[in-house]
Each structure stands twice: as structure tokens, then as C-alpha cells.
C-alpha positions in Angstrom: -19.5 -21.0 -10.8 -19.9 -18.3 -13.3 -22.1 -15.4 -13.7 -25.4 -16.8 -14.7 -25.6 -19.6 -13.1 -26.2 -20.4 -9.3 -23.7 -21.2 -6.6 -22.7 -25.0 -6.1 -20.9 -23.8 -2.8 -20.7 -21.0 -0.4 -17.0 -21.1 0.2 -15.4 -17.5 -0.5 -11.7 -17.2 0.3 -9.5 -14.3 0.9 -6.1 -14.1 0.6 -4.0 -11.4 2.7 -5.0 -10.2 6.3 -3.8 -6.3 5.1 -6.5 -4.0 4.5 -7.9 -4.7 1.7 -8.4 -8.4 3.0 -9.8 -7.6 6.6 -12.1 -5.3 4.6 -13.1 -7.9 1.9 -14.1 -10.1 5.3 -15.8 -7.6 7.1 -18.1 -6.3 3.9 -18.8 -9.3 2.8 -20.0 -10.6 6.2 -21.8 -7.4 6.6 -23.8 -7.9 3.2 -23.8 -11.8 2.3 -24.7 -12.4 6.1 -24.7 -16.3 6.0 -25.3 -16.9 2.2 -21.0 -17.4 2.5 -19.0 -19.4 4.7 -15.1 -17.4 4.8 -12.4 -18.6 4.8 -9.2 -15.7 5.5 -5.4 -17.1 4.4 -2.3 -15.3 5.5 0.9 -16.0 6.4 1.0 -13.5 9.3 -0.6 -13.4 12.6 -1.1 -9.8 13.0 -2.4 -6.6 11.3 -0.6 -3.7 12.0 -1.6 0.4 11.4 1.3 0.6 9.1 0.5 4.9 8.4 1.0 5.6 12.2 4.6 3.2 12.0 5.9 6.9 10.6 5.2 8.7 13.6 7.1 6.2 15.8 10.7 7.3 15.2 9.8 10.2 16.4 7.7 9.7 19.6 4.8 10.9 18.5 2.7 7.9 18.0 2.6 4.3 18.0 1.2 1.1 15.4 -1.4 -0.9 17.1 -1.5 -4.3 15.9 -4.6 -6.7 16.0 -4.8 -10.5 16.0 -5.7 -11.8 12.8 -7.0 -15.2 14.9 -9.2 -13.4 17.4 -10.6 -10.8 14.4 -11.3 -14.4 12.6 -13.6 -15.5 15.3 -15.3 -12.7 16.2 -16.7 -12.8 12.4 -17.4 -16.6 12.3 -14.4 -17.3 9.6 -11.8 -19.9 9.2 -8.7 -18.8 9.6 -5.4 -20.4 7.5 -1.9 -19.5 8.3 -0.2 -20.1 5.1 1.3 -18.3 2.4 0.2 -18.8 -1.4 2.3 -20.3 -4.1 -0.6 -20.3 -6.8 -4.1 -20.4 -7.9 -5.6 -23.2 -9.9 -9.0 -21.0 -11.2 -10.1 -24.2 -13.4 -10.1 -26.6 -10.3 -11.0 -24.0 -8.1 -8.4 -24.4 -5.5 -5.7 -22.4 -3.6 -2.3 -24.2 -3.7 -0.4 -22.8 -0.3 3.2 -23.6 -0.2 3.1 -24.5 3.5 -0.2 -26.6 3.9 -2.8 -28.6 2.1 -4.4 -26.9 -1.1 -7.3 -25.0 0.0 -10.6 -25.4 -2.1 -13.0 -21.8 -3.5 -16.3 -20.9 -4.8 -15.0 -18.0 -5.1 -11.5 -16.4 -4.5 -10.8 -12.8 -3.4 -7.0 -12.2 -4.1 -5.7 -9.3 -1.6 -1.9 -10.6 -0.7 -0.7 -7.1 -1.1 2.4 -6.5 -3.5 6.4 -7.4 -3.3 8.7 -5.1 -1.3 12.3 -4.4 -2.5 15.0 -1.9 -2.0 16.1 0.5 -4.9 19.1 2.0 -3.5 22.0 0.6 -1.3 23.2 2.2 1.2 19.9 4.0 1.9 16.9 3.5 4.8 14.5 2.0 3.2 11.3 3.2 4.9 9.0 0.3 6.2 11.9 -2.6 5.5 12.6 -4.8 9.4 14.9 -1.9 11.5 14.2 1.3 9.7 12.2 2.9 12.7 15.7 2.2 14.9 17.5 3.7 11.7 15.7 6.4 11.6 16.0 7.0 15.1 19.7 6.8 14.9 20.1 9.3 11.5 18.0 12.0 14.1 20.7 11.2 16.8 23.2 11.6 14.3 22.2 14.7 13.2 21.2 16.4 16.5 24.9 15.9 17.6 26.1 17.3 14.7 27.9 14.1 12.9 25.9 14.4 10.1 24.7 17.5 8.4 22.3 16.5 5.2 19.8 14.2 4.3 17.9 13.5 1.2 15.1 11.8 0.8 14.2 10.2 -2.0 10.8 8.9 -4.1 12.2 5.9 -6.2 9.1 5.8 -8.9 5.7 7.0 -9.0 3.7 3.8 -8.3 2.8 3.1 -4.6 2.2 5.8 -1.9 4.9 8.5 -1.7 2.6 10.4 1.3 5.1 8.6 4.0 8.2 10.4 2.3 6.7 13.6 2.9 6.0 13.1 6.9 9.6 11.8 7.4 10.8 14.8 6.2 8.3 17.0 7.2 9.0 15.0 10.9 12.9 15.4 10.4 12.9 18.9 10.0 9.9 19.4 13.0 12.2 17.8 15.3 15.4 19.4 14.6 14.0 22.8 14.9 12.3 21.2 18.9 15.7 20.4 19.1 17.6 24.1 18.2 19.4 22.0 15.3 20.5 25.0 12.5 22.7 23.8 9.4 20.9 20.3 8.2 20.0 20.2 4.7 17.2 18.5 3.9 15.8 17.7 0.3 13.3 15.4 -0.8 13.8 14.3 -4.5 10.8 13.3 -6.5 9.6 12.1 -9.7 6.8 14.1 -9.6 6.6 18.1 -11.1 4.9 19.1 -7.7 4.7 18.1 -4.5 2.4 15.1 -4.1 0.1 16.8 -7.4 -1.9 13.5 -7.5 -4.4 15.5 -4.2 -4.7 18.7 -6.9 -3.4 21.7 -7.5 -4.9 23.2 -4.1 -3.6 20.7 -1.7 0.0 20.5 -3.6 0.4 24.5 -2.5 -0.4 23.7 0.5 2.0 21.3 1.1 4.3 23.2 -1.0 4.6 25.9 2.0 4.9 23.4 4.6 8.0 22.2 2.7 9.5 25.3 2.0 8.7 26.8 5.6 10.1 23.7 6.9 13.3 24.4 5.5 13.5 21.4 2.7 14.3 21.6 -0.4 12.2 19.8 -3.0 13.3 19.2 -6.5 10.7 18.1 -8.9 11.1 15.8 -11.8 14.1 14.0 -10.6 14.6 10.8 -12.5 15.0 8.8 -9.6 13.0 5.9 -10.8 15.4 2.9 -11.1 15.5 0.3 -13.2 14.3 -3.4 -12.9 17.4 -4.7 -11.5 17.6 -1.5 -9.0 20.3 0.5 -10.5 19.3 4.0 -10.1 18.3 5.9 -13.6 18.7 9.7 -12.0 21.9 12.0 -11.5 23.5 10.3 -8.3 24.9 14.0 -7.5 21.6 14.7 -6.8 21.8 12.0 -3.9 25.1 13.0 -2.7 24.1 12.8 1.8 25.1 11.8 4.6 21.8 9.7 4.8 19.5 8.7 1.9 15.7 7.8 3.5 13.5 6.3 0.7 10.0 3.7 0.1 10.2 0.5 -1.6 9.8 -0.2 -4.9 6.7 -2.0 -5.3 5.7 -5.3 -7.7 3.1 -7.8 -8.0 2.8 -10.9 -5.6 3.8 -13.3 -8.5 1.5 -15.8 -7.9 1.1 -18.5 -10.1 -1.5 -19.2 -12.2 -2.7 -15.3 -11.9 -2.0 -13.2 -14.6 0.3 -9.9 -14.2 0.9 -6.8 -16.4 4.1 -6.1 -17.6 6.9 -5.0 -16.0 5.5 -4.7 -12.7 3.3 -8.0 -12.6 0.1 -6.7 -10.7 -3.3 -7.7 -11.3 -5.4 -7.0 -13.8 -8.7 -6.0 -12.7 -11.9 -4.9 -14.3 -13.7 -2.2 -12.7 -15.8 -4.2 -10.2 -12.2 -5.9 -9.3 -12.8 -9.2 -11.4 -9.5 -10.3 -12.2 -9.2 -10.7 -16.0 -8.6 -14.1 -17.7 -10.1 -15.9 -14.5 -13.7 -17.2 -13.8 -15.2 -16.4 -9.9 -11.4 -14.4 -8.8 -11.3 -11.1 -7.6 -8.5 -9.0 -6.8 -8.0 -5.9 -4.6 -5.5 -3.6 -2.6 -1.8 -3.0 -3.4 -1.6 -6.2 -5.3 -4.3 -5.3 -8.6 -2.8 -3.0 -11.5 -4.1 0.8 -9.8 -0.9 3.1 -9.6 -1.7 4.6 -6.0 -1.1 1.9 -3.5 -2.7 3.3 -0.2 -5.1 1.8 2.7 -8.0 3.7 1.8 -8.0 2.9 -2.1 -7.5 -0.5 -1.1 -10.9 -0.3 1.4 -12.5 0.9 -1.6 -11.3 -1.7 -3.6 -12.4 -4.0 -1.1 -15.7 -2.5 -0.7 -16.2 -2.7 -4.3 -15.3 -6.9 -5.0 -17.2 -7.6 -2.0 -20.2 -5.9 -2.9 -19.9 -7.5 -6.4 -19.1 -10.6 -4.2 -22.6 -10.3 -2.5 -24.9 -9.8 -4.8 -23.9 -13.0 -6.9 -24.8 -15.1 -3.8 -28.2 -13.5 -3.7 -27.9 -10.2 -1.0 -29.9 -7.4 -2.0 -26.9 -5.2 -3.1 -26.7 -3.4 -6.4 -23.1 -3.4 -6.9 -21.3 0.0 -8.1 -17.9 -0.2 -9.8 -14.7 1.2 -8.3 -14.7 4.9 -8.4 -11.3 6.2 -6.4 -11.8 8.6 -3.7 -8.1 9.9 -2.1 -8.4 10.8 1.4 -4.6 11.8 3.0 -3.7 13.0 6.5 -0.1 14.3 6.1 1.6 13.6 9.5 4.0 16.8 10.0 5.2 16.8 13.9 3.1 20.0 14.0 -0.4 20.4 12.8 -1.9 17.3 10.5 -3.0 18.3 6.9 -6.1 16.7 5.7 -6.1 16.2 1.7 -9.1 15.3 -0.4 -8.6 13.8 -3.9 -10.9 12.4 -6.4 -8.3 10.9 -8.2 -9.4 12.2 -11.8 -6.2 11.6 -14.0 -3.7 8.9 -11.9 -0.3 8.9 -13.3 -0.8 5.6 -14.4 2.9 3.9 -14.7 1.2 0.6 -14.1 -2.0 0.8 -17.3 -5.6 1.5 -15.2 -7.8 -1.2 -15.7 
């Protein structure tokens, strides 16, 4: 199928049940109606509200998680539990490492990106076990056998928000809990404290930091290298605990192209992958620095629009134009931030 001519199927396939997947599904079944039959792949069975998975160490909060099979039917699509080990754009076709190749009209990648760890010997926020590890660092250091924590941004691509709660969250519940003495710092790439929500919103959250009692330094170096060997001052890190994200990269799918070093997606500004005939791409996985669930509805929103209009719905398709909406999670009182994205430290080249 390409642009000027018209479809020879209806089959549109997503790939990932994160957000920017369910979203794809939902939009397009929203606009297209029945002008596409979808088809949904993922390896897992659930979705899961991974921003409120931060409040859960602490007790104030908990993940729901929704059945991928049962969101599936409710919209009329096929569901496929398999995961992906390429993409055959010429033939059309989805080649899943655990099942039989699965065929497209159109293909909407959205499998999210690779998780790693930068640093041993460090939580690594969002990895199997680090709720229960943070749990036990707060039991730790409300009895007093540990005294300092740092916690660490290991680059600038991703989402560094969650950093800033579990620190924000640490310190919140060691003053509930009459705890004096800890020393907390959270070490960051950035010149200012999350600066990517503007100059107003950094302030802000420059208070709640230093009223809080942490330390922040600025432009640490703490990026690491591509084999995971940390490029900053490790005196810097010197803590009883180190609490950091992973370090993201592209889902390495065959057959897709990837930038280099990272290996995400290039997209075009309607989320047309680039290089491939009828293949979209959206969400963590696609070449846009800031990896966060409402960039990746955006995302989503803009593909499946796109998506729409080429099987004849009545859509005029706009292209992606980031809007950064944050609510900082502090034990206390939330912060709402407001972004419009204008100048993305782009480590990983915008589209």
C-alpha cells in the first residue's frame, strides 16, 4: 500500500500493549471505526500504571494493572501474545519469534525501548524487586544502619521525573518518621533541576529540593558509556545506597532502521518510520529524547490519526507537536508542571 494509492486490505497491526500501543488501538478505533480490522501483539498480558509504581514503596499508592485480553475484546481486536523478532516491510509481514509470522496493511511499531542497568551495585528504579529494595533502603535508614543516599540520573534521554519523587518521597518519609542526619543528593546531568518543564517550574521544584533537605548537583557527568562503565567522578557516588533509572535503547528489531548509538526509530513528524513503506512508529521506542506516557499518547494520537485518514475517515491529520504535562509525586503536596517542549535536549537527533 502506499500513499496514493488505495488499500488492498484493512489489517492494521500494533505492536506493544504500553501506552503508546493501547492508545494507537483506542484512536484508531475511535476514528477509522470499521474501515480497519486490528490486530494488537505483545508479549505481556497486562498493562500496568507504571508512574504510580513510585508511590508504592512508600504506601502511598498502588499500580493498577488491566488485562490486555479483556481491553482486546471490548474494542473488537485480535489479540497476539508474542514477542517480535523483525519486520519484513517489503512482504508486509511481522516475524514473531514465538508464533507464526503475522501479515500487515499497515504496521504501527510501539514495543517501547530496552531496559538496562548503568551502575552495579545500585537500585535500579523500575528493574523486577526494586519496590521491595526500596522498601528495605527506607528500613535501613530509619534504624539508622545507613546514613546517605544518592540518587542518580544516568543520561538525559528517557524520563528523569521518577528520580525526583524517590527522593522527594525518601526525604518526606524520613522527616514522618523523626529521622535527622541522612544525606540525600540527587546527581544529574542536567544544569537545573528537571529545566526541560522551564525555567518557572525548575524553581519550583528547586525549593521543594532544597526544603526537603537534598542536595542537588547539576551537571554531573554521570552518563555512562555503552558498555555501562560510568563516565562521572565516582566520589561523587560515594553512599550507602545508590537509587537510579535505566538506561534506555531501541527495541532492535530487525529489519527497522535505528539511529546511532542508541538504535531508536526514526520517525518523521506524523510518526512514519523512515526508510519503510505503510510503518509507523511511536512511544519510547521512536528517536524523541523524553520518553514519558503522555508524549507517547501524543505520539500515538498523531500515527493514528495519520493512520485514519489513509483508510478514508474524515480526519485531517496534524503532525506531532509535544505538549509535557508532569505531576511530581512528593509524599506531600503533588506539583503539576506544564511544558511545551520548545528546545529538547536532544541526545538522541529529533526527527
Amino acid at each position: 500500500m502506499t500513499e496514493a494509492n488505495n488499500p488492498i486490505s484493512n489489517d492494521v497491526v500494533i505492536v506493544g500493549g504500553g501506552v503508546a500501543g493501547l492508545e494507537a488501538l483506542l484512536a484508531l478505533g475511535a476514528l477509522a471505526g470499521d474501515r480497519v480490522a486490528l490486530t494488537l501483539i505483545s508479549q505481556c498480558d497486562w498493562f500496568a500504571d507504571r508512574p504510580m509504581t513510585v508511590a508504592e514503596p512508600f504506601g502511598l499508592g498502588s499500580a493498577t494493572r488491566h488485562s490486555l485480553r479483556e481491553i482486546t475484546e471490548e474494542l473488537g481486536a485480535k489479540l497476539v501474545h508474542a514477542s517480535v523478532a523483525g519486520v519484513d516491510a517489503d512482504a508486509h509481514r511481522v516475524r514473531c519469534a514465538d508464533g507464526p509470522d503475522v501479515a500487515f496493511d499497515t504496521l504501527i511499531l510501539a514495543s517501547g525501548a530496552r531496559l538496562r542497568a548503568p551502575f552495579s551495585d545500585a537500585i535500579t528504579f523500575g528493574f523486577q524487586g526494586s519496590g521491595q529494595a526500596v522498601r528495605d533502603m527506607l528500613a535501613r535508614l530509619r534504624s539508622g544502619e545507613a546514613q546517605s543516599v544518592a540518587f542518580v540520573a544516568p543520561a538525559m534521554t528517557g524520563w528523569l521525573l521518577p528520580l525526583y519523587e524517590l527522593a522527594l518521597m525518601t526525604a518526606h518519609e524520613l522527616a514522618r518518621s523523626n529521622v535527622n542526619g541522612v544525606h540525600l543528593r540527587l546527581l544529574s546531568p542536567e544544569d537545573r533541576p528537571l529545566a526541560l518543564f522551564g525555567e518557572r517550574d525548575s524553581q519550583s521544584i528547586e525549593r521543594l529540593i532544597a526544603s526537603a533537605g537534598i542536595e542537588f548537583v547539576g551537571a554531573a557527568f554521570t552518563e555512562v558509556d555503552d558498555g555501562g562503565s560510568m563516565n562521572g567522578a565516582p566520589s561523587e557516588m560515594s553512599s550507602d545506597y545508590i537509587v537510579t533509572l535505566p538506561l534506555l535503547s531501541g527495541p532492535g528489531i530487525a529489519g527497522v532502521p535505528a539511529t546511532h548509538p542508541h538504535k531508536f526509530i526514526p520517525v518523521d513528524e506524523y510518526g512514519r518510520v523512515r526508510g519503510l513503506a505503510d510503518v509507523y512508529a511511536a512511544g519510547d521506542a521512536v528517536d524523541f529524547p523524553i520518553k514519558q506516557g503522555g508524549l507517547a499518547a501524543q505520539q500515538a494520537d498523531t500515527v493514528a490519526a495519520h493512520v485514519a485518514a489513509r483508510y478514508g475517515a474524515a480526519v485531517d491529520p496534524a503532525p506531532f507537536r509535544p505538549v509535557l504535562r508532569g505531576m511530581l509525586f512528593t509524599g506531600g503536596e503533588s506539583l503539576y508542571m506544564r511544558s511545551g517542549v520548545p528546545n529538547a535536549d536532544p541526545e538522541v537527533p529529533n526527527a
